[in-house]
mmCIF file of the N, C-alpha and C atoms, coordinates in Angstrom:
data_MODEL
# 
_entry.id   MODEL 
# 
loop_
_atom_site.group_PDB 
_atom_site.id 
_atom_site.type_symbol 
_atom_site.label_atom_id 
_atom_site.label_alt_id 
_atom_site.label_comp_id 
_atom_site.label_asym_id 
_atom_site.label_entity_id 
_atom_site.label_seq_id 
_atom_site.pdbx_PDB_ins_code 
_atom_site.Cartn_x 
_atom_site.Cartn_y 
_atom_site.Cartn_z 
_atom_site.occupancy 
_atom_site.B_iso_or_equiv 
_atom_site.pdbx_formal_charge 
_atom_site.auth_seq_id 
_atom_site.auth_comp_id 
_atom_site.auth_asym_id 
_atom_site.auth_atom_id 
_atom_site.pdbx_PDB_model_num 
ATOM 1   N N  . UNK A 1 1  ? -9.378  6.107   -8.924  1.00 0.00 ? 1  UNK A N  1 
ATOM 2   C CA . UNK A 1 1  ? -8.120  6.100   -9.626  1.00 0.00 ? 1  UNK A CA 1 
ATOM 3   C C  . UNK A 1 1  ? -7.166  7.130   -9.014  1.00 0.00 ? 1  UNK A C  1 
ATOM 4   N N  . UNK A 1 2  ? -7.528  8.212   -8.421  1.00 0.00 ? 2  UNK A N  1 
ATOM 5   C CA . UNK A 1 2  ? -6.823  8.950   -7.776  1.00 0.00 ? 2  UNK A CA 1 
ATOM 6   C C  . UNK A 1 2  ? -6.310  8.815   -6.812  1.00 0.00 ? 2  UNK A C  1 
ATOM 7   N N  . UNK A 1 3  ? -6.800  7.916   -5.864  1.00 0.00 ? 3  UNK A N  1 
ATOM 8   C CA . UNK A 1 3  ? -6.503  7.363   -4.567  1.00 0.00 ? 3  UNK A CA 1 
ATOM 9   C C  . UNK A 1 3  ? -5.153  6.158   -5.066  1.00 0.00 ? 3  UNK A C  1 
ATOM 10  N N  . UNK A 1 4  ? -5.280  5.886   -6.103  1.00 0.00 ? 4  UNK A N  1 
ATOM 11  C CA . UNK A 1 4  ? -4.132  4.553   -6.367  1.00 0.00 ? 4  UNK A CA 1 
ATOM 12  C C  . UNK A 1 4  ? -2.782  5.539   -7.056  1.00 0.00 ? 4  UNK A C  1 
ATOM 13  N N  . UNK A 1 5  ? -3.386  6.349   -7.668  1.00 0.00 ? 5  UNK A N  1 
ATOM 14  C CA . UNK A 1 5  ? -2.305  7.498   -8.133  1.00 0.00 ? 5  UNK A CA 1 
ATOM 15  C C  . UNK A 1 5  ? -1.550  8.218   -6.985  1.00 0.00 ? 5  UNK A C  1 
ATOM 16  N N  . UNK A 1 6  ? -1.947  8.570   -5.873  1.00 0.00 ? 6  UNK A N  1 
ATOM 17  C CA . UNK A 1 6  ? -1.700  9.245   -4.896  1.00 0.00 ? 6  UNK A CA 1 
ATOM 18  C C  . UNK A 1 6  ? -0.482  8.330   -4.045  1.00 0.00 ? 6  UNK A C  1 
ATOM 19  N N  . UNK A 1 7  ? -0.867  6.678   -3.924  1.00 0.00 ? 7  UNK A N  1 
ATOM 20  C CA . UNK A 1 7  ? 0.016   5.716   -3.304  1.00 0.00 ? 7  UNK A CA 1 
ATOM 21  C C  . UNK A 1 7  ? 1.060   5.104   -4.789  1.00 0.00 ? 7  UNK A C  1 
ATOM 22  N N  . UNK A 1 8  ? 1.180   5.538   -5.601  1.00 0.00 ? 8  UNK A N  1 
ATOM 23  C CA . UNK A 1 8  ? 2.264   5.389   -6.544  1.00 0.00 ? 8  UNK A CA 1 
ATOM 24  C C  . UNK A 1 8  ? 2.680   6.415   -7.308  1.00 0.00 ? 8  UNK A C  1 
ATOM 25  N N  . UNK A 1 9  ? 2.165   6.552   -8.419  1.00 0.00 ? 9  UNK A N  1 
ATOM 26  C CA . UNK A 1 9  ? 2.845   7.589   -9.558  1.00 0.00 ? 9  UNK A CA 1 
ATOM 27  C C  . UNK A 1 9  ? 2.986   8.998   -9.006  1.00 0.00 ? 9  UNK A C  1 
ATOM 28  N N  . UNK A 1 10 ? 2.140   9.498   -7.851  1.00 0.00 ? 10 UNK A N  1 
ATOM 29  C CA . UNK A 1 10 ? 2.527   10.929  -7.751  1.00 0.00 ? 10 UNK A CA 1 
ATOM 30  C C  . UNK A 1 10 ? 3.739   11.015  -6.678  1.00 0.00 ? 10 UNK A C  1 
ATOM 31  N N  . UNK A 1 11 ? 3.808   9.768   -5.730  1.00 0.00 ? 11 UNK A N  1 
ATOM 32  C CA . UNK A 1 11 ? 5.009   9.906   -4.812  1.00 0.00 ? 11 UNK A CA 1 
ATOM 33  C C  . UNK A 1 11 ? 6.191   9.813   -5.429  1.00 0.00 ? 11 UNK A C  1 
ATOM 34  N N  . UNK A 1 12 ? 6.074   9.150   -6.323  1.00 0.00 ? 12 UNK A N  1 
ATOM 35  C CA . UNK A 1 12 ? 7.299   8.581   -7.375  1.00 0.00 ? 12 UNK A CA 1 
ATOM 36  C C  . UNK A 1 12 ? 8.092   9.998   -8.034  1.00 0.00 ? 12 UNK A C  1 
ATOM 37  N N  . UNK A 1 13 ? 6.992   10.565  -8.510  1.00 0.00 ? 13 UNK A N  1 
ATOM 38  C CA . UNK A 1 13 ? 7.513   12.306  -9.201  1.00 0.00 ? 13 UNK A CA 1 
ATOM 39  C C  . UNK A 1 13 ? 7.230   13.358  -8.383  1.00 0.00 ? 13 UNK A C  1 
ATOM 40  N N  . UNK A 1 14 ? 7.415   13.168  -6.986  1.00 0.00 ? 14 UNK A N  1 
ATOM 41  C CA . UNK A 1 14 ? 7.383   14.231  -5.757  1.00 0.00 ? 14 UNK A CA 1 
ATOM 42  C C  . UNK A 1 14 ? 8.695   13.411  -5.132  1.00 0.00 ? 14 UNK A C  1 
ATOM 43  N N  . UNK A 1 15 ? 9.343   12.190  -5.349  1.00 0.00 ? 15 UNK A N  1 
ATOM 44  C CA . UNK A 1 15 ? 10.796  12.346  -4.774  1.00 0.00 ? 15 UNK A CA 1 
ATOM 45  C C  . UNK A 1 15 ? 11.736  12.272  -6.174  1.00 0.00 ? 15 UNK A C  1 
ATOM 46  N N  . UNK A 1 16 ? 11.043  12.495  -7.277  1.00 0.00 ? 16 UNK A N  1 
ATOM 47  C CA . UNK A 1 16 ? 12.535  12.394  -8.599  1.00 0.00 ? 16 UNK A CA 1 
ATOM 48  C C  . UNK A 1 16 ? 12.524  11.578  -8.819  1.00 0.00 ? 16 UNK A C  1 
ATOM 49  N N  . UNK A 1 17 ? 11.945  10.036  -8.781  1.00 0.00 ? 17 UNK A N  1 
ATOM 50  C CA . UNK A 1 17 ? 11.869  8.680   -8.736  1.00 0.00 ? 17 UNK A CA 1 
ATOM 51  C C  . UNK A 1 17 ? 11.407  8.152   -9.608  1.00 0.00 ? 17 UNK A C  1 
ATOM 52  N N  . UNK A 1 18 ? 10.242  8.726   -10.693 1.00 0.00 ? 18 UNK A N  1 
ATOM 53  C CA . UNK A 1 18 ? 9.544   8.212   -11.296 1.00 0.00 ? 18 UNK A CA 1 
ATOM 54  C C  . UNK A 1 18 ? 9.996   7.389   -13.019 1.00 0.00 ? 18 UNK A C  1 
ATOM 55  N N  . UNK A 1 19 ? 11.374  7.687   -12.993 1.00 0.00 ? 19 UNK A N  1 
ATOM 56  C CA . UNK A 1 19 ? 12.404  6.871   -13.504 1.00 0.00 ? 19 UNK A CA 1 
ATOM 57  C C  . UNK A 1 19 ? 12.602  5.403   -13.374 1.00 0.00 ? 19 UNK A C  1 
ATOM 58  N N  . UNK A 1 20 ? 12.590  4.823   -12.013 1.00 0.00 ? 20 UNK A N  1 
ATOM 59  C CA . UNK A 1 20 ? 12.851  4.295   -11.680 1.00 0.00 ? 20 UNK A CA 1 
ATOM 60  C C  . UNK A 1 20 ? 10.858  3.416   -10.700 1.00 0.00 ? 20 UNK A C  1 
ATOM 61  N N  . UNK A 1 21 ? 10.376  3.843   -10.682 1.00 0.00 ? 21 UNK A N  1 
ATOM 62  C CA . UNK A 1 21 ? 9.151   3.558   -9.689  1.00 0.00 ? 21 UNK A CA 1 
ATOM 63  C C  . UNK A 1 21 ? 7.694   4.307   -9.660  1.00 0.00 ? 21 UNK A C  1 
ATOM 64  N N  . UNK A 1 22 ? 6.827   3.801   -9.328  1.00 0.00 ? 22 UNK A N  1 
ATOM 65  C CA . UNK A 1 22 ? 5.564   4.429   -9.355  1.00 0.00 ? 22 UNK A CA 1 
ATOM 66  C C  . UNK A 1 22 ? 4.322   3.726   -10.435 1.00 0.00 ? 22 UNK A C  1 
ATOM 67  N N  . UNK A 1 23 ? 5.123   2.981   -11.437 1.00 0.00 ? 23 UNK A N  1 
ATOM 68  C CA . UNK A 1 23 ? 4.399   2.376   -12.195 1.00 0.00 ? 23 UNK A CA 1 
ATOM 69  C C  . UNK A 1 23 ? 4.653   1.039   -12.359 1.00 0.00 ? 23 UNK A C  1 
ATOM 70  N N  . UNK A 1 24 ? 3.901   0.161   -13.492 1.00 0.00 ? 24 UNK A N  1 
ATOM 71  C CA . UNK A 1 24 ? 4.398   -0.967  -12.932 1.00 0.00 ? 24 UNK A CA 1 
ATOM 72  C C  . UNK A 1 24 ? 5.162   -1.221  -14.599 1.00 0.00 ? 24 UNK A C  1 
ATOM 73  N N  . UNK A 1 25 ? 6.378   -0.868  -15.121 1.00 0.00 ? 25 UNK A N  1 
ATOM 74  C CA . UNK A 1 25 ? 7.074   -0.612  -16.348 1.00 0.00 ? 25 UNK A CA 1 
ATOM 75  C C  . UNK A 1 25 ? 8.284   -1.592  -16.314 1.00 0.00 ? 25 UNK A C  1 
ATOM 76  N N  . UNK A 1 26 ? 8.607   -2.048  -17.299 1.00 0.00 ? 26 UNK A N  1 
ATOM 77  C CA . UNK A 1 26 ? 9.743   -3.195  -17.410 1.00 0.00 ? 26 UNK A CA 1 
ATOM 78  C C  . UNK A 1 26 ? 11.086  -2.259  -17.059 1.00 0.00 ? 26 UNK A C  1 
ATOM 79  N N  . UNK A 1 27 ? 11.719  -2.585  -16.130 1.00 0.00 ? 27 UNK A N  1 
ATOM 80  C CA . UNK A 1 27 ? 12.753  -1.837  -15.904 1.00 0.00 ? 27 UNK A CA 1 
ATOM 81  C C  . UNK A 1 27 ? 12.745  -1.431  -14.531 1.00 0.00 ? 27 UNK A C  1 
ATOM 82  N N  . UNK A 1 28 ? 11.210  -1.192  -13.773 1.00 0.00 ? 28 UNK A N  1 
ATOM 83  C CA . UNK A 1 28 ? 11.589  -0.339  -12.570 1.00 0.00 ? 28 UNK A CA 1 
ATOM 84  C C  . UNK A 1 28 ? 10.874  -1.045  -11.489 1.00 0.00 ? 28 UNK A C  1 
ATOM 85  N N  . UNK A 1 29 ? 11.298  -0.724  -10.447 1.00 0.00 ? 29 UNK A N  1 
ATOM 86  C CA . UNK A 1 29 ? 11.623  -1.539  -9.193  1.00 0.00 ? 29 UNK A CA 1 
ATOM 87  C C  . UNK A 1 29 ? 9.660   -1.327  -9.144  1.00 0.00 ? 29 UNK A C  1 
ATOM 88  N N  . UNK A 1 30 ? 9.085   -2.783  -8.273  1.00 0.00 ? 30 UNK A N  1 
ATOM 89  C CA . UNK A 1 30 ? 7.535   -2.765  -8.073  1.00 0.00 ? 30 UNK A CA 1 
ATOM 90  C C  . UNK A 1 30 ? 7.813   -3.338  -7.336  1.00 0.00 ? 30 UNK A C  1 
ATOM 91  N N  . UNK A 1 31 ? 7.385   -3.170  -5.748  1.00 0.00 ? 31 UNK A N  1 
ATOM 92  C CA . UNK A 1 31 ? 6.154   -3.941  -4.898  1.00 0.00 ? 31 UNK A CA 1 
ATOM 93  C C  . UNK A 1 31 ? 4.794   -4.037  -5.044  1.00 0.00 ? 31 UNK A C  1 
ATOM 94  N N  . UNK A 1 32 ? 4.131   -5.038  -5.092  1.00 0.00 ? 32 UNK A N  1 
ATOM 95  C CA . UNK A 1 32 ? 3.102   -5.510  -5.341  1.00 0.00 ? 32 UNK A CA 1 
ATOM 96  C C  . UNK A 1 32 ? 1.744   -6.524  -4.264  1.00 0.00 ? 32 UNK A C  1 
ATOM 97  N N  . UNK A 1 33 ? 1.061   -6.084  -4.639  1.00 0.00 ? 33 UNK A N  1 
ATOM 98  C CA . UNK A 1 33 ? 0.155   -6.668  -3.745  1.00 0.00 ? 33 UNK A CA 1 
ATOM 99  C C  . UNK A 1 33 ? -1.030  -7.085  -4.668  1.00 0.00 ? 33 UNK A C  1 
ATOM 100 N N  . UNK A 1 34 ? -1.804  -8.337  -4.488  1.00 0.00 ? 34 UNK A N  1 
ATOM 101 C CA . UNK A 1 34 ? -2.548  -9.096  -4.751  1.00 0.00 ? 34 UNK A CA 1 
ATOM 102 C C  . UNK A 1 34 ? -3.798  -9.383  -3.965  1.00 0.00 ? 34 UNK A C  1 
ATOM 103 N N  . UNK A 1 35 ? -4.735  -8.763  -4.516  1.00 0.00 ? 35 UNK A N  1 
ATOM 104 C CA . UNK A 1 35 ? -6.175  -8.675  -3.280  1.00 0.00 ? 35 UNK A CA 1 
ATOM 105 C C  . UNK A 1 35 ? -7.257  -9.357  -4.232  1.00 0.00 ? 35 UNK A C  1 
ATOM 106 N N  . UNK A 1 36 ? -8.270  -9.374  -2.994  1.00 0.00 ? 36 UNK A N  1 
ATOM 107 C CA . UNK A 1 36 ? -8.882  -10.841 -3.570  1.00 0.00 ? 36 UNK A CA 1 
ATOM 108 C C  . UNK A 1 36 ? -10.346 -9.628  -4.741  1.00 0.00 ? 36 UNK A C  1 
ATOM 109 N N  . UNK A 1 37 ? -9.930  -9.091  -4.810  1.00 0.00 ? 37 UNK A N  1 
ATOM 110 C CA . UNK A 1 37 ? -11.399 -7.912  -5.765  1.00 0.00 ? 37 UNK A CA 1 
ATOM 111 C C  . UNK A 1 37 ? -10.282 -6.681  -6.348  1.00 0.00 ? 37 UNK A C  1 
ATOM 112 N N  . UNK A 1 38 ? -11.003 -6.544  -7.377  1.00 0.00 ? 38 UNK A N  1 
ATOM 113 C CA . UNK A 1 38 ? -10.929 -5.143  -8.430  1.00 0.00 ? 38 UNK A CA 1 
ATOM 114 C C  . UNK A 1 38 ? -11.337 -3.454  -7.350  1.00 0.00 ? 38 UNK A C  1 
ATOM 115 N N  . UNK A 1 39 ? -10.142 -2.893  -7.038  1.00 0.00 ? 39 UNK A N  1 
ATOM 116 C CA . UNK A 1 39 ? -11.042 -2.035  -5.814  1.00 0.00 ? 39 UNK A CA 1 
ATOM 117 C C  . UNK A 1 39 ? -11.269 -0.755  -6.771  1.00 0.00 ? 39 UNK A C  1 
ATOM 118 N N  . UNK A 1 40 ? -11.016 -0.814  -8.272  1.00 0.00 ? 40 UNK A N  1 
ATOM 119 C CA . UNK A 1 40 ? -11.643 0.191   -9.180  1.00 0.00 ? 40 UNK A CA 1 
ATOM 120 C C  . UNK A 1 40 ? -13.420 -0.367  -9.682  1.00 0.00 ? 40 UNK A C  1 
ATOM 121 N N  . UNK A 1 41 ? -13.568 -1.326  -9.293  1.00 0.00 ? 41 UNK A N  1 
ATOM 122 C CA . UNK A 1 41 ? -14.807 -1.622  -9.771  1.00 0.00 ? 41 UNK A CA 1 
ATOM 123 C C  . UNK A 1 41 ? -15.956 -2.473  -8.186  1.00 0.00 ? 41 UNK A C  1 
ATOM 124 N N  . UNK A 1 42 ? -15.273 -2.179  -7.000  1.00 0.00 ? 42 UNK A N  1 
ATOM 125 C CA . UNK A 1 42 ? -16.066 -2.335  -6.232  1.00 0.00 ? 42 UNK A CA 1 
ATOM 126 C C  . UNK A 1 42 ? -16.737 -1.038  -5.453  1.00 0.00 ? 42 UNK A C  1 
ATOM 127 N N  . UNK A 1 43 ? -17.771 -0.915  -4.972  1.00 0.00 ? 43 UNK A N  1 
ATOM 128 C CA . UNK A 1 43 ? -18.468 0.110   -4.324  1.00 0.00 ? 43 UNK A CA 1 
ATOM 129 C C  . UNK A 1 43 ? -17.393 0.663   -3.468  1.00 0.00 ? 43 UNK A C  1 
ATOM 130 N N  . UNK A 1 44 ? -16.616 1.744   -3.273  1.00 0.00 ? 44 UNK A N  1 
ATOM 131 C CA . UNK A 1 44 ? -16.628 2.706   -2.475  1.00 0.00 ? 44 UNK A CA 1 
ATOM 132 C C  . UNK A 1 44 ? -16.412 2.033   -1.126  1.00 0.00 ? 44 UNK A C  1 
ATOM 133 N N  . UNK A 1 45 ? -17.365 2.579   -0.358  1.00 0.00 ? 45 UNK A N  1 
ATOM 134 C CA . UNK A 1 45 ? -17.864 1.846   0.689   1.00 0.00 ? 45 UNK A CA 1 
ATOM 135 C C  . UNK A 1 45 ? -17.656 0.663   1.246   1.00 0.00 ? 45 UNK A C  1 
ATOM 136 N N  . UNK A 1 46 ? -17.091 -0.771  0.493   1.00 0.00 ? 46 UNK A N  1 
ATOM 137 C CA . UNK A 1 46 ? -16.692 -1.831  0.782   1.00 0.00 ? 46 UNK A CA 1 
ATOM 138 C C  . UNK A 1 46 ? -15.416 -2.057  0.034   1.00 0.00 ? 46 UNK A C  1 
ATOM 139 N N  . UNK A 1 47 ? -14.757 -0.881  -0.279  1.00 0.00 ? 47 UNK A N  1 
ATOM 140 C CA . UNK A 1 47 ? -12.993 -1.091  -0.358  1.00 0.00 ? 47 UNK A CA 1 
ATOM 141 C C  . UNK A 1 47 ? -12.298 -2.081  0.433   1.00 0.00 ? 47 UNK A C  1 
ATOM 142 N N  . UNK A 1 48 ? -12.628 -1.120  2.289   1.00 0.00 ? 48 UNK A N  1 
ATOM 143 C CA . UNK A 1 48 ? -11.746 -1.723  3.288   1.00 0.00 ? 48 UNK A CA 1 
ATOM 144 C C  . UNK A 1 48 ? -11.417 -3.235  3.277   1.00 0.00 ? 48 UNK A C  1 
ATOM 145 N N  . UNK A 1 49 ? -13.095 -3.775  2.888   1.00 0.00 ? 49 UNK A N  1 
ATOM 146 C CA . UNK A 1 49 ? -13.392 -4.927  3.175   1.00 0.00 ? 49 UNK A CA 1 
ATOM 147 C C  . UNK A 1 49 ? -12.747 -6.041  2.000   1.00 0.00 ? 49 UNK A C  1 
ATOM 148 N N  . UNK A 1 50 ? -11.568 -5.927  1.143   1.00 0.00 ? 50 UNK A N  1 
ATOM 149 C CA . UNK A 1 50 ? -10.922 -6.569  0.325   1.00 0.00 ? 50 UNK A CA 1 
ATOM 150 C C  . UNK A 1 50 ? -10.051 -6.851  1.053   1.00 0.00 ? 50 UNK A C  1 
ATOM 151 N N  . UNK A 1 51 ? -9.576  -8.178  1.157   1.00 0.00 ? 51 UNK A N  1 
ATOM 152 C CA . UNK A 1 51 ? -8.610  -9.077  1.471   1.00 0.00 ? 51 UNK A CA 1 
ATOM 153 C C  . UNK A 1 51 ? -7.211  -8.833  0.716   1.00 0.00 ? 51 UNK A C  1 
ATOM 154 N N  . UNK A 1 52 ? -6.029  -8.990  1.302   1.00 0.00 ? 52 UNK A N  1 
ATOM 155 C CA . UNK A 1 52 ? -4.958  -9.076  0.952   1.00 0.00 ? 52 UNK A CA 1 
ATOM 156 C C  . UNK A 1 52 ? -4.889  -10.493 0.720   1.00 0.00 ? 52 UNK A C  1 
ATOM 157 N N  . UNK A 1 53 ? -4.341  -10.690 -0.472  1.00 0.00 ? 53 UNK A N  1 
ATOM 158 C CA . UNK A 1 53 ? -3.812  -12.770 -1.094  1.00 0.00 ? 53 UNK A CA 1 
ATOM 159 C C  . UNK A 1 53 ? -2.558  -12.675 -0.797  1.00 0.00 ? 53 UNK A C  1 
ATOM 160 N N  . UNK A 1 54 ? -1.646  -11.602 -1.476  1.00 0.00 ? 54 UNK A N  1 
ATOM 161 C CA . UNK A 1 54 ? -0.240  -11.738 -1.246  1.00 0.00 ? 54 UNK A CA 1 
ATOM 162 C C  . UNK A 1 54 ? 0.402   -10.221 -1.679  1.00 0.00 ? 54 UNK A C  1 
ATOM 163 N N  . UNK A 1 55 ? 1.212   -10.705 -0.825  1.00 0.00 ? 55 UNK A N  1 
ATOM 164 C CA . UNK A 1 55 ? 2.028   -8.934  -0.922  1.00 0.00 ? 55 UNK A CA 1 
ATOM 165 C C  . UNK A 1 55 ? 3.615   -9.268  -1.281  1.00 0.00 ? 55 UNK A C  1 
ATOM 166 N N  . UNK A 1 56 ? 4.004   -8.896  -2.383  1.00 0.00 ? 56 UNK A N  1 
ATOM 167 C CA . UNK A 1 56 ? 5.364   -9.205  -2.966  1.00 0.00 ? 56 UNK A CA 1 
ATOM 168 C C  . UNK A 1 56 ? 6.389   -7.907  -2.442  1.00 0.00 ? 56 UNK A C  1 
ATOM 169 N N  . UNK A 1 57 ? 7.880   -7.965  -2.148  1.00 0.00 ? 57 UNK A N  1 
ATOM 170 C CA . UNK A 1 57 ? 8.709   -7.310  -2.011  1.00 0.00 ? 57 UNK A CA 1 
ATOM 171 C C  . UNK A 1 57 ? 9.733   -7.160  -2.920  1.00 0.00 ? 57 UNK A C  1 
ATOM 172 N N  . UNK A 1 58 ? 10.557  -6.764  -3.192  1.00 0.00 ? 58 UNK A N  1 
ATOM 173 C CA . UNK A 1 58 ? 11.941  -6.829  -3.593  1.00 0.00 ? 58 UNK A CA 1 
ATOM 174 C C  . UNK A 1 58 ? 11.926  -8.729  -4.555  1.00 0.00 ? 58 UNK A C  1 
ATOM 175 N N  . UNK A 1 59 ? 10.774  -8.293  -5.159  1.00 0.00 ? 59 UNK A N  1 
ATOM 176 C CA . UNK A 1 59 ? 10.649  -10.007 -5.960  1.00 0.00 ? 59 UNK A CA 1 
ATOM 177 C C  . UNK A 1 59 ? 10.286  -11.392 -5.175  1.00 0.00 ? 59 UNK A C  1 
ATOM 178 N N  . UNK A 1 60 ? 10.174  -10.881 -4.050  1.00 0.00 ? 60 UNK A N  1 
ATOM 179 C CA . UNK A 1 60 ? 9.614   -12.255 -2.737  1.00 0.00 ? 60 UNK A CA 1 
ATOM 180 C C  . UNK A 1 60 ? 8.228   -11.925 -1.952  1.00 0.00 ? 60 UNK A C  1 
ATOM 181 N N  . UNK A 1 61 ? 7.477   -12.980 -2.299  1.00 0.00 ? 61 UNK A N  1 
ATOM 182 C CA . UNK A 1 61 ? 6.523   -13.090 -1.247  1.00 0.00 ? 61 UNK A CA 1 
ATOM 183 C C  . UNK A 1 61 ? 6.562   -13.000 0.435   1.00 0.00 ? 61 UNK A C  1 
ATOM 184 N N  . UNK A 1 62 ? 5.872   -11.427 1.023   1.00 0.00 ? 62 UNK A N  1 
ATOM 185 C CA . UNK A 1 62 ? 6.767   -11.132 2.477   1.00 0.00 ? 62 UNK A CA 1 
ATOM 186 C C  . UNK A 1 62 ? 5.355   -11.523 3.241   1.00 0.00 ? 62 UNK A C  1 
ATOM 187 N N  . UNK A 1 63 ? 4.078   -11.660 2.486   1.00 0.00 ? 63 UNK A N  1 
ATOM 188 C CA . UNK A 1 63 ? 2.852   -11.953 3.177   1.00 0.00 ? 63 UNK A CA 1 
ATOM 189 C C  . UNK A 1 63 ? 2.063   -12.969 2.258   1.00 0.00 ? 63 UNK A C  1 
ATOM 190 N N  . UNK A 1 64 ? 1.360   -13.733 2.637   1.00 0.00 ? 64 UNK A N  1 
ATOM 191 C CA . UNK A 1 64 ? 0.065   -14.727 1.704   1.00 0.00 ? 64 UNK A CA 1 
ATOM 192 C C  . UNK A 1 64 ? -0.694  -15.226 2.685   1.00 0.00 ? 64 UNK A C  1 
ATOM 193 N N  . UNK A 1 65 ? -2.023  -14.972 2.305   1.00 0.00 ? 65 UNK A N  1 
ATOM 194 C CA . UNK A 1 65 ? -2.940  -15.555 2.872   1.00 0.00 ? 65 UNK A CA 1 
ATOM 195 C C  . UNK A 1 65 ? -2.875  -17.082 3.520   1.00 0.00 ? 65 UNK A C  1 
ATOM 196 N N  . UNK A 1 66 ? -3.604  -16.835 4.866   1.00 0.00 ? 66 UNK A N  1 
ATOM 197 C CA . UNK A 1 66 ? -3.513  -18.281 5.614   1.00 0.00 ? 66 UNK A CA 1 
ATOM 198 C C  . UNK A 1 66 ? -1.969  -19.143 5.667   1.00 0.00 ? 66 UNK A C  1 
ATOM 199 N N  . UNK A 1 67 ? -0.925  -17.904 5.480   1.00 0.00 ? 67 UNK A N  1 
ATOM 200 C CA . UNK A 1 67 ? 0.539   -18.909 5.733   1.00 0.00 ? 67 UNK A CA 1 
ATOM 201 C C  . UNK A 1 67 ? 1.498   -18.008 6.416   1.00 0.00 ? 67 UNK A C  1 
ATOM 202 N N  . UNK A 1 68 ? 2.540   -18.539 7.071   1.00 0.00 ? 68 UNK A N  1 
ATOM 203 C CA . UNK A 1 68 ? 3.436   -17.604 7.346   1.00 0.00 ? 68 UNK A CA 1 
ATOM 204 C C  . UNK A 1 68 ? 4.409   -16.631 6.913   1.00 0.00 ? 68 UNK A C  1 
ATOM 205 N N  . UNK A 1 69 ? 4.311   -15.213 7.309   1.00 0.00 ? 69 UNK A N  1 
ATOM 206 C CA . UNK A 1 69 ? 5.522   -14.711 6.360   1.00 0.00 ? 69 UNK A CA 1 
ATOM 207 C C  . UNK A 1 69 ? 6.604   -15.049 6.321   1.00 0.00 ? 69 UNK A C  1 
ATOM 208 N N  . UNK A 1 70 ? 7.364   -14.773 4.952   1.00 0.00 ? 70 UNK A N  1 
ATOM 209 C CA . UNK A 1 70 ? 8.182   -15.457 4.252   1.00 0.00 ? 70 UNK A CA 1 
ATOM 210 C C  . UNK A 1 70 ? 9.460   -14.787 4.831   1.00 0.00 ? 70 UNK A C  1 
ATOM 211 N N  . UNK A 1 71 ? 9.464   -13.678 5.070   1.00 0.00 ? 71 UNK A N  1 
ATOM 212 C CA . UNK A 1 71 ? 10.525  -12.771 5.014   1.00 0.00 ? 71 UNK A CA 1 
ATOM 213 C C  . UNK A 1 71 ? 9.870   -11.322 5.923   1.00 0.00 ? 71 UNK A C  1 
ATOM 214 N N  . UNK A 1 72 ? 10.740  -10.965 6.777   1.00 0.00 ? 72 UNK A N  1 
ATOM 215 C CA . UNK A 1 72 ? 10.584  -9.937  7.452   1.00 0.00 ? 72 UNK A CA 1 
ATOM 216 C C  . UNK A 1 72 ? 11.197  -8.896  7.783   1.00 0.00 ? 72 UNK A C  1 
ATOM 217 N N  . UNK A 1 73 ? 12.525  -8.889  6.364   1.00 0.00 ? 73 UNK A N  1 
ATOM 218 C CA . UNK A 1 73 ? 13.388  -7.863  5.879   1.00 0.00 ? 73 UNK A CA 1 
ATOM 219 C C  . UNK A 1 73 ? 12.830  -6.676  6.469   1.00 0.00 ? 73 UNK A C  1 
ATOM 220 N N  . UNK A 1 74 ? 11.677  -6.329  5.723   1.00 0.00 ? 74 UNK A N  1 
ATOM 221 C CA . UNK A 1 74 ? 11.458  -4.780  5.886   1.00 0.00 ? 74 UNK A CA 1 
ATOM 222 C C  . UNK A 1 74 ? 11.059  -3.944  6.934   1.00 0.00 ? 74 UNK A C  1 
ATOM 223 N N  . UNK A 1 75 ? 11.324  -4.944  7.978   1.00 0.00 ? 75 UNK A N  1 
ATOM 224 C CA . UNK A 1 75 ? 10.697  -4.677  9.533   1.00 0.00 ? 75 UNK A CA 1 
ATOM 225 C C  . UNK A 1 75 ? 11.797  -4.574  10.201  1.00 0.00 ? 75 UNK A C  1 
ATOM 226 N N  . UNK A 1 76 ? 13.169  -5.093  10.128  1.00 0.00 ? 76 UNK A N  1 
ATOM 227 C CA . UNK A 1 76 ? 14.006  -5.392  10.476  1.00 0.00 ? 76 UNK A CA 1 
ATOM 228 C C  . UNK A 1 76 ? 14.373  -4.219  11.099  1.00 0.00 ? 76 UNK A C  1 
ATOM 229 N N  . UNK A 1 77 ? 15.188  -3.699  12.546  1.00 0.00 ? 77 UNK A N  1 
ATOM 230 C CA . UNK A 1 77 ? 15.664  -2.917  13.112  1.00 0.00 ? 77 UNK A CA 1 
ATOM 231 C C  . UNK A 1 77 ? 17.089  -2.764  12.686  1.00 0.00 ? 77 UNK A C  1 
ATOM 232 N N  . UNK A 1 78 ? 17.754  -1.900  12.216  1.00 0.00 ? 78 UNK A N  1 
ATOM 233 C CA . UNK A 1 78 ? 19.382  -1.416  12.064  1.00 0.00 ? 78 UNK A CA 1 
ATOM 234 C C  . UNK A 1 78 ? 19.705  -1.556  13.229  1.00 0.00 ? 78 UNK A C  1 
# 
């Protein structure tokens, strides 16, 4: 649980943000990702080995399993 705290809620209230992000609360901005296992209830040890299903952005699917990405906004060069 600390390791999932560390990639949301504590970055969120180490930039002032947590208003707005870090959790997943009606009101504030979430990216999201969808993996194929519970990685609070799998061994340790075989974390790595969980699959990504789909990874949501800004409300759009930017990755899903076995298809092409949708969108490649966030890669995009200025």
């Amino acid at each position: 649980m600390d390791a999932l705290r560390a990639l949301t809620i504590w970055p969120a209230w180490q930039h002032f943000d947590e208003a707005s992000r870090g959790s997943i609360t009606v009101g504030k901005k979430a990216d999201l990702v969808v993996l194929e296992a519970d990685p609070l209830s799998t061994d340790p040890a075989k974390i790595k080995d969980i699959a990504v299903i789909t990874t949501i952005k800004d409300g759009k699917p930017i990755y899903e399993a076995g298809k092409t990405v949708v969108a490649r906004k966030a890669f995009a060069q200025p």
